[in-house]
C-alpha positions as CSV (number, residue, x, y, z in Angstrom):
1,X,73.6,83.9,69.0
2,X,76.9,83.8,70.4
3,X,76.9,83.7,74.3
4,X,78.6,87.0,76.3
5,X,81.9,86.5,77.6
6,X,82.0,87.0,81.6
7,X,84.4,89.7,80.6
8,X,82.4,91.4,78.6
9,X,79.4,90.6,81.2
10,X,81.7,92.6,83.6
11,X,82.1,95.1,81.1
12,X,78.3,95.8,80.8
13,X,77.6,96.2,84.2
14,X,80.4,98.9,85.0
15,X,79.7,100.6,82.3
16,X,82.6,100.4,79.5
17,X,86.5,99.1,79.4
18,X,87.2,102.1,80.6
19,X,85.6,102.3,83.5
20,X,86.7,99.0,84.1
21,X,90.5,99.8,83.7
22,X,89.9,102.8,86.2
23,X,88.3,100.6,88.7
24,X,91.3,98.1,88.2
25,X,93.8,100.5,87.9
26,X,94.9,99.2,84.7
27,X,95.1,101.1,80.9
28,X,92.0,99.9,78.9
29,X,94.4,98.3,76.5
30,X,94.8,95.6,79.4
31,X,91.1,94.9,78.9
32,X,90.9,95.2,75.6
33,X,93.8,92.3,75.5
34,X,91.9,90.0,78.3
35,X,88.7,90.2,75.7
36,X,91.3,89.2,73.1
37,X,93.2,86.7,74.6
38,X,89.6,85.1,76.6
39,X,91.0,84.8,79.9
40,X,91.4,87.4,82.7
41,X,94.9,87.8,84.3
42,X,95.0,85.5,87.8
43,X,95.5,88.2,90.0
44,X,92.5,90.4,88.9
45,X,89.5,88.2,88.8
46,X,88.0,88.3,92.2
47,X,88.4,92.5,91.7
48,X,86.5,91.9,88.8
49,X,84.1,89.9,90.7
50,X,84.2,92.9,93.6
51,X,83.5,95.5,90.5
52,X,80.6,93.8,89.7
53,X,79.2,93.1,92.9
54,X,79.6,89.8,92.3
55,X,77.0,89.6,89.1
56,X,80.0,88.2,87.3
57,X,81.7,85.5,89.4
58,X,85.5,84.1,89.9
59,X,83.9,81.1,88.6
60,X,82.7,82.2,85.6
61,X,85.9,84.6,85.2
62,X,88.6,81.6,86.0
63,X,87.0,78.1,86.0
64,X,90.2,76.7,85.9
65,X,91.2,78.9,89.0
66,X,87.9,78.3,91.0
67,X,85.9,75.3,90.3
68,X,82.5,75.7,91.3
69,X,82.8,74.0,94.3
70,X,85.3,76.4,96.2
71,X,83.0,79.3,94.6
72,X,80.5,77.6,96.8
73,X,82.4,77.4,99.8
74,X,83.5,81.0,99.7
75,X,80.3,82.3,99.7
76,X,79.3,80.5,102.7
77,X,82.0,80.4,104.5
78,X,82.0,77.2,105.4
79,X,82.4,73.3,103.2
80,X,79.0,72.0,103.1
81,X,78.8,67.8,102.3
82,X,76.0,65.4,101.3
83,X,75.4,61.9,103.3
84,X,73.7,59.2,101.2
85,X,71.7,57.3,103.7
């Protein structure tokens, strides 16, 4: 079995592209050409993140935009670090 997209992760908890293009304020074409081109445009994945509450994260969206370490750091608002002792 194929795992879901984050898009279409996104896509499933608002409902339909549709929905998702209204909440965006995009045409559902736009969606429809994110899920075929696999990425999300830059300047709409933490909206996409907002739409879903954050169920579908930046991260997962853009890992090339947000590594998983400043997905970390936003949440908490502040840069956590380990000590070996």
């Amino acid at each position: 079995m194929k795992p879901t997209s984050p898009l279409r992760k996104a896509i499933e908890i608002v409902g339909s592209q549709n929905k998702l293009a209204k909440i965006l304020g995009k045409r559902q074409s736009v969606i429809w050409a994110w899920l075929k081109r696999g990425t999300v445009s830059a300047e709409y994945v933490l909206k996409v993140e907002q739409a879903t509450g954050g169920r579908v994260t930046r991260h997962e969206l853009r890992p090339d935009l947000y590594p998983k370490e400043d997905q970390e750091e936003s949440t908490t608002g502040t840069t956590e670090s380990t000590t070996l002792h």
